[in-house]
C-alpha positions, 0 to 999 in steps of 0.5 A: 202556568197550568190550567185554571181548574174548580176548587170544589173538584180538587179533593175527589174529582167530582161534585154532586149537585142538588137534585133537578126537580122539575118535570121535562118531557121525555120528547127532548131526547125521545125526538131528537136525532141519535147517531151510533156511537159507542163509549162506555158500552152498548151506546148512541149520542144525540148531539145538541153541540158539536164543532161545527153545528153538524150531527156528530160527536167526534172530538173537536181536534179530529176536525180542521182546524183541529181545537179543543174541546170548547166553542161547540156550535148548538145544531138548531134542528136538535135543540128546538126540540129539547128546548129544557135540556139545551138552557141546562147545559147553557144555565152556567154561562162556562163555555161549552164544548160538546153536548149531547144525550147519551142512551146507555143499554142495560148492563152489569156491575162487571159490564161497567168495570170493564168499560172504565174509561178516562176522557181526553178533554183537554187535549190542544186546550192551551195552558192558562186556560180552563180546565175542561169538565163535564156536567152530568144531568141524568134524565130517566128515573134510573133508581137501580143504577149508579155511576162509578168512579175511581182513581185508577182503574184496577183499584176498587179501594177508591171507588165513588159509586153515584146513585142515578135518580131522575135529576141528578146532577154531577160535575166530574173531572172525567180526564182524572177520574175513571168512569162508567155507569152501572145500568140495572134497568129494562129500559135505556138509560138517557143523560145529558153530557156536556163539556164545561170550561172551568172558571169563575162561572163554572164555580158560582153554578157549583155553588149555586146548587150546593155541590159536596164532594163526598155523598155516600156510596150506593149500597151493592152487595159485597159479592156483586163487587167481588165478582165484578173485580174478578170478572174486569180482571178476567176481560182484561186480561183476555184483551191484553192476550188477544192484543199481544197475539194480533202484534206477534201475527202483524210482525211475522206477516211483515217479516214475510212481505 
């Protein structure tokens, strides 16, 4: 049967948005409640929505009753204090599974190549069912910073690089694509994640704001680029080695048991 899925992402994986264009006070996601959890880099989530209502950011299918990643249960302590950002996540009436403000540290080109992730949204999500995607909404002005994606990856001959102004708005298929953000700033990085079922709601918001499928890439030195591939290259070809020599310790300390 499949999954239902949004049109507008089947091309490259992701849409832009029209930009955000109204003030938000940075007390929304200064004041709430933030919990150390690491993805992507030097990270900490402050959830609005998790499985059950608590403050944490575990996968809905590490929970009994193991689930997918829908039905996400607003916790009232976060969301009176980010009354703006809790209405975004909700405005397109899609069935919302985790939500939460991520703060990313500082880092580098290279930093975020390495970091290149895919996500496991739709693990137990039944077939016939949406499709789960992720809204992006980025809070602080981060003017120097972008996020990247790709098709695989190793390979930077696909590679869609999103500027990060304060307002943007993506839509990604982050089960298909490949991604991280660079962040050049002095200060944190904030934006607002927040796991989407894809169906007709999800696709009148998309049309709404006028998602395109192509913008043109964020312009970084060409040098920056190749070094940063080199370094990935580099890191992971370190962890591979470090992984490899861990299983050749395990095995002989079971040998000898």
């Amino acid at each position: 049967m499949g999954y239902i899925k949004s049109a507008a992402l089947e091309e490259t994986g992701y849409v832009v948005l029209d930009r955000y264009n109204k003030e938000i006070d940075p007390k929304e996601w200064l004041d709430i409640e933030y919990v150390d959890w690491k993805s992507s880099g030097d990270t900490r989530f402050a959830p609005l929505a998790s499985a059950f209502g608590d403050i944490e950011c575990n996968g809905f299918w590490n929970h009994k009753p193991p689930r997918t990643d829908k039905d996400g249960v607003f916790i009232p302590s976060q969301t009176e204090k980010a009354p703006t950002l809790t209405a975004r996540a909700q405005e397109p009436g899609a069935n919302v599974g985790r939500c939460r403000v991520i703060e990313l540290q500082p880092n580098s080109y290279a930093d975020c190549l390495y970091n290149l992730h895919q996500d496991d949204n739709n693990r137990l999500n039944p077939d016939g069912t949406g499709w789960v995607v992720r809204g992006f909404f980025n809070l602080t002005d981060d003017t120097e910073s972008f996020f990247v994606l790709r098709e695989n990856r190793t390979d930077p001959s696909v590679e869609y690089r999103i500027a990060l102004p304060a307002g943007a708005q993506l839509i990604i298929d982050t089960q298909r694509l490949w991604h991280a953000a660079t962040h050049l700033g002095s200060d944190p990085r904030y934006c607002l994640i927040t796991s989407w079922e894809s169906g007709p709601e999800l696709d009148a918001y998309i049309e709404k704001y006028n998602g395109v499928k192509h913008v043109p890439n964020f312009e970084v030195d060409q040098e920056v680029l190749d070094a940063g591939q080199a370094e990935q290259t580099r890191r992971l070809a370190a962890r591979a080695a470090a992984l490899a020599a861990r299983g050749q310790a395990e095995k002989l300390v079971m040998s000898e048991a």
